[in-house]
C-alpha positions in Angstrom: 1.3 -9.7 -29.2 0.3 -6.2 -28.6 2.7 -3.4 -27.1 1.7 -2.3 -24.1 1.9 1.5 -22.6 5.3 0.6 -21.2 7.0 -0.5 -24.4 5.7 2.3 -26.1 7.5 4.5 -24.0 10.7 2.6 -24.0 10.0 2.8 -27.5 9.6 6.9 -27.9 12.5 6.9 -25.2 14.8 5.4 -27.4 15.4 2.6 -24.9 16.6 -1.4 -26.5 14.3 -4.0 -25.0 13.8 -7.3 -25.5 10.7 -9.5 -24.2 9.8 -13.0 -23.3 5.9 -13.9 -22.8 4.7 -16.7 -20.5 1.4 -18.3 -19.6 0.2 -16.3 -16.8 -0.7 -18.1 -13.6 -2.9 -16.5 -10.7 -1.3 -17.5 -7.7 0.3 -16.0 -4.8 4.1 -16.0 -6.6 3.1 -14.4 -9.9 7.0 -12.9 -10.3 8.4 -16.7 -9.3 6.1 -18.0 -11.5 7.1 -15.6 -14.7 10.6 -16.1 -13.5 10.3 -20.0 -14.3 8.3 -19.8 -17.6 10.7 -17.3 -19.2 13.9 -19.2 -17.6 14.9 -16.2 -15.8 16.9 -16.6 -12.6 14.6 -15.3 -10.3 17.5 -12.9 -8.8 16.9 -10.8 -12.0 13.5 -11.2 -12.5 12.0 -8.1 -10.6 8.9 -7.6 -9.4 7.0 -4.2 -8.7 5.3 -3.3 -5.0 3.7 -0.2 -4.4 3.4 0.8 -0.3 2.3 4.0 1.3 4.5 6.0 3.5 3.6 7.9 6.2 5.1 11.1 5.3 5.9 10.5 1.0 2.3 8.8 0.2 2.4 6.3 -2.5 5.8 4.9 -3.1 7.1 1.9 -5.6 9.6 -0.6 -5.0 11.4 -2.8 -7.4 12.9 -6.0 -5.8 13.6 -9.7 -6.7 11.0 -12.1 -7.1 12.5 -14.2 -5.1 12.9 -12.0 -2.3 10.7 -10.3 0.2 10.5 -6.3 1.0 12.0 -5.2 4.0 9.6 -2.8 5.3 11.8 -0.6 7.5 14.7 -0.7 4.9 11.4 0.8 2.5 10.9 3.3 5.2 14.5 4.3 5.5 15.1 4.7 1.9 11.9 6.5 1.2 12.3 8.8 4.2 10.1 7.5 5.8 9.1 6.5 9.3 6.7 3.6 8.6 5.6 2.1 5.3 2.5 -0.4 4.4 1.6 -2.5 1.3 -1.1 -0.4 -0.4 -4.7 -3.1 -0.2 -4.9 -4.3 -3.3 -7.8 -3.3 -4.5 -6.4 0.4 -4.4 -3.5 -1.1 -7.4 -5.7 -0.4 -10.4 -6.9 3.3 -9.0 -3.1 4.7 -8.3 -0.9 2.9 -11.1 -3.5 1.8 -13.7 -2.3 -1.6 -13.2 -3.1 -4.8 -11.8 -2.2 -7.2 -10.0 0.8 -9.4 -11.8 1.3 -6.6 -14.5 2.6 -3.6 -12.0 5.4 -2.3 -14.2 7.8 1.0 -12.8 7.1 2.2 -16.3 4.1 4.1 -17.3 2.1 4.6 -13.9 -0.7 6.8 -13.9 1.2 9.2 -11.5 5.0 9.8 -10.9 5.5 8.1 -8.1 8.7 8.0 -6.0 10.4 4.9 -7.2 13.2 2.4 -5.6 15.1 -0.5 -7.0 16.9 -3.1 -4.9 20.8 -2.5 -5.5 21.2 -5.9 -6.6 19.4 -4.9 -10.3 22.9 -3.1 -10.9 25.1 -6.6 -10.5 23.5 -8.0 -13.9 23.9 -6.6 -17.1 19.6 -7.2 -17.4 17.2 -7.9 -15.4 13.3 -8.6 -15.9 10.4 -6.8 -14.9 6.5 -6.7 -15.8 5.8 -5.2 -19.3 2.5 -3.9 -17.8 0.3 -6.9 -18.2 -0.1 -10.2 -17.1 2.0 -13.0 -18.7 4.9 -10.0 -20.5 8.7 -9.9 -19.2 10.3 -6.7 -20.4 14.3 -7.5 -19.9 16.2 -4.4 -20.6 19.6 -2.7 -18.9 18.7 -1.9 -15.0 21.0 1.2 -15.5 18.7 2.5 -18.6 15.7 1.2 -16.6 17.2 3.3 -13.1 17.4 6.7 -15.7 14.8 6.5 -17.3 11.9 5.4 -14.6 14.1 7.6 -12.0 14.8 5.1 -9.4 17.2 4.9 -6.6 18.7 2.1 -6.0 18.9 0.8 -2.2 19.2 -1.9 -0.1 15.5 -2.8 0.5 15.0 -6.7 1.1 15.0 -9.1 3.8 17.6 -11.5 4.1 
């Protein structure tokens, strides 16, 4: 297995990881999907959107796999009035990632980033090492500090 960008900076950042790798499936549930091959309860298992606000631009949101963003709670976190999925052919361009290897680590630009308060109830959670069919599970507080993220309510329920 190669490292990718994002465990190279957790790496240089000093930051204890561990990972889990898992067949990588192209469907529509690519977090659910990673969630079951690596036996992660898909509560921790994160997955990584990026939406465009109207007044903030790009923006990146961390939630559960198993849970789908809320995108007026988005807007109100961001400080924003309206928010939208970016199309996904734009992924590559603005994170240098695709899609079902998004990670909050190592985008191409700083981008405003939010994680769904729940991360902060487990001790770990799971989110994409940067490429398809790589779980990173590390601390959601060393994960918050390091990728700066805010931590808000953000999924429907």
């Amino acid at each position: 297995m190669n490292k990718t960008n994002a465990m190279r900076l957790l790496d240089a950042a000093g930051i204890p990881y561990s990972y889990a790798e898992y067949e990588f499936d192209d469907t529509d549930l690519i977090g659910m999907h990673a969630a079951a091959e690596t036996g992660m309860d898909p509560d921790r298992a994160f997955k990584t959107l990026v939406a465009r606000g109207d007044k903030k631009g790009i923006l990146v949101f961390c939630i559960p796999v198993s849970c789908t963003l809320d995108l007026k709670k988005a807007a109100q976190a961001a400080g924003d009035k309206k928010v939208e999925m970016i199309r996904m052919k734009e992924l590559l361009g603005l994170t240098g990632y695709i899609r079902g290897g998004c990670s909050p680590i190592g985008m191409k630009k700083k981008y405003p980033t939010f994680i769904d308060e729940t991360a902060g109830l487990y001790d770990e959670i799971g989110i994409s090492a940067g490429a398809r069919g790589l779980q990173l599970i590390l601390s959601p507080e060393q994960l918050m500090e390091y990728a700066d993220m805010t931590p808000a309510d953000l999924v429907e329920y």
